[in-house]
Each structure stands twice: as structure tokens, then as C-alpha cells.
N, C-alpha and C positions, 0 to 999 in steps of 0.2 A: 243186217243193216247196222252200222254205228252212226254215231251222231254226235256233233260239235258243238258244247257250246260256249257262245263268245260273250267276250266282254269286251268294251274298246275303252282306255284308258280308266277303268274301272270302275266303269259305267254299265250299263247294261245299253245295249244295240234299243233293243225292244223292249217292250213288256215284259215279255215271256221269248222264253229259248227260242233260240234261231235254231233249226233241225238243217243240216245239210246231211245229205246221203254220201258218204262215201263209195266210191265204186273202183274195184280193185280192177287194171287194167290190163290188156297183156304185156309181161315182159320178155324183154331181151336179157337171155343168160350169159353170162361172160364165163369162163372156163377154170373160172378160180371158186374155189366150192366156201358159201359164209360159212364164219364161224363166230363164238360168241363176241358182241363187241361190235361186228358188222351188219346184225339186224336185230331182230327182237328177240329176245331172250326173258320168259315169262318171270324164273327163279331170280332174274335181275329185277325187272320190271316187277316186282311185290314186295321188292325191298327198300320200295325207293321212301324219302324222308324229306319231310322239309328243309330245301336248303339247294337238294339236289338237281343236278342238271340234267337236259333229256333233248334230245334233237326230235323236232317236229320237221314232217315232210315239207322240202321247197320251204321250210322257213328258217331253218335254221336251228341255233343253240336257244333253249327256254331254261328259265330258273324254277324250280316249283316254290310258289310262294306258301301256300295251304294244301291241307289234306282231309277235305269232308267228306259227311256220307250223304249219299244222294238214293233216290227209289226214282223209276219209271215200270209202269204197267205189274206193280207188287213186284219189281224185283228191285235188290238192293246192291247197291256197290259204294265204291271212294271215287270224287271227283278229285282227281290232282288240278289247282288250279297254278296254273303256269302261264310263268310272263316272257314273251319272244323280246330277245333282245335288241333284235335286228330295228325294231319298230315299236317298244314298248308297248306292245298288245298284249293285255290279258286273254288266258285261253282257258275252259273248263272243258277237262277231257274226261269222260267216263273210262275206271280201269275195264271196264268191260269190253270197250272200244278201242284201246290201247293199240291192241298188237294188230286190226285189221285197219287199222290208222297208219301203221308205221310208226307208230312213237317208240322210242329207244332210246337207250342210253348211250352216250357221245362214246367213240372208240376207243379201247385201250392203247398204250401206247406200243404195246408188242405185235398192236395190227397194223402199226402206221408202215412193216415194212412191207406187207400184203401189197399196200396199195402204192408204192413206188416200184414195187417189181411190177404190177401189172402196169404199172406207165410206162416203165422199161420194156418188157415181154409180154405182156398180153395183148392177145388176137383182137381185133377191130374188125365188124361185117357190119359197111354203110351200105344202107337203101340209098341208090341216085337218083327213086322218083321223094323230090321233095316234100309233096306232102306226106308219102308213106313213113318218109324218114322222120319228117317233124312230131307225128303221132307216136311216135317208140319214143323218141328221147324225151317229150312229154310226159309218157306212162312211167318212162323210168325216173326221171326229177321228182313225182310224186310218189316212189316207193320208198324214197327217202334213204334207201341202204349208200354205204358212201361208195361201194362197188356199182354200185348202178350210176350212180351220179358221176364215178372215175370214167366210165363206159362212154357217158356225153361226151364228155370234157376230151376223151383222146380220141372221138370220133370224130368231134366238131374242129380240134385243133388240126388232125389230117387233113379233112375237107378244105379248110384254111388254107391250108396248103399247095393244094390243086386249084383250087377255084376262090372264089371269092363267095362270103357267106351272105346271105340275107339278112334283112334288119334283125327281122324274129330267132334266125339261131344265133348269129352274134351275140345278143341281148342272151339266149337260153347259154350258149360256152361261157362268158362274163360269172354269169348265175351259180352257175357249175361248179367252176373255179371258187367264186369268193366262199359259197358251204362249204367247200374240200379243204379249202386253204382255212378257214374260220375253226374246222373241228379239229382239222390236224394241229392246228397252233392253240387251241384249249387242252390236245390231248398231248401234247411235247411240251409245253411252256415257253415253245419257241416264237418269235415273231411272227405275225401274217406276213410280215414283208420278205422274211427270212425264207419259211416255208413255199412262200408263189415265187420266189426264184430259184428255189431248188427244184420246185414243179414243174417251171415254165423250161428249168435247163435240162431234164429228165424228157421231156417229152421232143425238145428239140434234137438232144441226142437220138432217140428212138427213131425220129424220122427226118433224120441228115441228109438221104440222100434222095429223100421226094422231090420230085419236080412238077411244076405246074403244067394241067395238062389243057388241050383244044377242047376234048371231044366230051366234057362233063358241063 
């Protein structure tokens, strides 16, 4: 079990720690195998220092502001306390919790072209019953790897394609997009705006010759 605890505007929520259970969901694998940079990585994640940066799952890029030590149930660890940028939230993450959390360090830039080949070339297998679909791209948006979140984004962009999307995926491809494009333009020092058009032109080339269909 790991466990989150919050701070909102750096304040405390409660009293006392807010406990949310994380629950590790099933994923969809894509056919590109991670490597360090694309998920957790412990010998990274023990080196981390005040200052430094870390993608939290579905939220985004954090800065670590603090590095304390914290105890539950006589065990002892470091709470990284890290502020999301996206919404200036304070977070305190147990390192104990780290890696079944998905917290990682943002991708190097030798991986950035991993994930443009997989927007050019990599295989896409969409569920056409909607709810079952909507569940996988959920489980993968909170695994937080940017290969799983590439996996939404050129799934929900196909669909796109063919059909017309629902409120809820619309809003989850949007989401998709802005972490992909947000981490890739921290980890190039290239523009978001720069980076979502090379993204948005990458993936329209991949699927030029899709046509909308009746029967979905």
C-alpha cells in the first residue's frame, strides 16, 4: 500500500495526513520496451536533491522543494515535498512510495526520439466498447510512463479520426497531449507550442490515409 500526503497551497488539507491508497491498475503494453528515463528508475530516484524535478502521475511536472525524514508504523524514510506546477499544489511523497506511485524523473532527451518514432510507427489496439476503452486509457494516464500516456494520445487521436469522440475522451486526448508536450518541451528546451506541432504533424502523417467510418 503507498500513501500520499497532501498539502494545498501550503497548508495542510486536515489535521492529520490525508492517506489515499494507491492501486496499481491493469496496463496496456505498447511494443516498445522502457528504458531508463521512461519510468522509474530507483538509482535515479535516490539521487534526487532539492531543486530537482519529477513527474507525478496525470499531474504533471513537480519541483522538489524539501527533503525530510518522516517514520510510519517504526519505519523510517525521506519525504520529498514537491510542488506541481500545473496548479501550485504541494505534495509529500514517501520515498518508500515513490516508485509504486509512478513518480519519476522527467525524460532525458535521448528518449524524446523513442516517443516520436512510436507516434510515427508504433501499433495502436483500440477497445470499440467504450466503456472498456475508457478504463485502459484511465489505468494508463495514472501509470504516469510517457509511453503509456503516447499510447492514449495516438489511440484517442485515431478514434478522432473515424468517429467522433465523447466529452470524457476528448477532455482525457487534450490531457494527454498537454503532459507529453509539457515534458517533452522541459526535456528539449524547446517551446510547448513548438513541440504540439511537431506532435500534432507526426501523428497526422501516421494516419493520412484514415477515413471516417459508419459502422463504429
Amino acid at each position: 500500500m503507498a500513501y500520499v500526503f497532501l498539502i494545498d497551497q501550503g497548508s495542510y488539507v486536515n489535521k492529520e495526513w490525508i492517506i489515499c491508497q494507491v492501486r496499481a491498475g491493469n496496463r496496456l503494453q505498447s511494443e516498445i520496451d522502457p528504458t531508463p528515463g521512461l519510468g522509474y528508475n530507483k538509482d535515479r530516484m535516490n539521487s534526487l536533491k532539492v531543486g530537482d524535478k519529477v513527474i507525478y502521475p496525470n499531474q504533471g511536472l513537480g519541483i522538489i522543494e524539501a527533503i525530510k525524514d518522516g517514520a510510519y508504523n517504526d519505519e523510517r524514510f525521506k519525504i520529498f515535498h514537491v510542488r506541481i506546477v500545473t496548479n501550485n499544489t504541494l505534495v509529500q511523497i514517501p520515498s518508500s512510495a515513490a516508485e509504486e506511485m509512478g513518480i519519476r524523473r522527467p525524460i532525458s532527451e535521448s528518449s524524446i526520439k523513442k516517443i516520436f518514432h512510436f507516434m510515427r510507427k508504433g501499433p495502436v489496439d483500440i477497445t470499440m466498447n467504450w466503456k472498456g476503452r475508457y478504463k485502459e486509457h484511465l489505468n494508463l494516464m495514472k501509470s504516469g510512463t510517457l509511453l503509456d500516456m503516447a499510447l492514449v494520445l495516438k489511440s484517442l487521436f485515431y478514434l478522432s479520426l473515424i468517429k467522433p469522440l465523447s466529452f470524457r475522451e476528448k477532455k482525457m486526448m487534450e490531457r494527454a497531449k498537454e503532459l507529453i508536450v509539457t515534458e517533452i518541451s522541459e526535456a528539449s528546451c524547446e517551446s510547448c507550442s513548438r513541440i504540439e506541432h511537431r506532435l500534432l504533424d507526426t501523428l497526422s502523417r501516421c494516419f493520412k490515409d484514415t477515413k471516417p467510418r459508419l459502422d463504429v
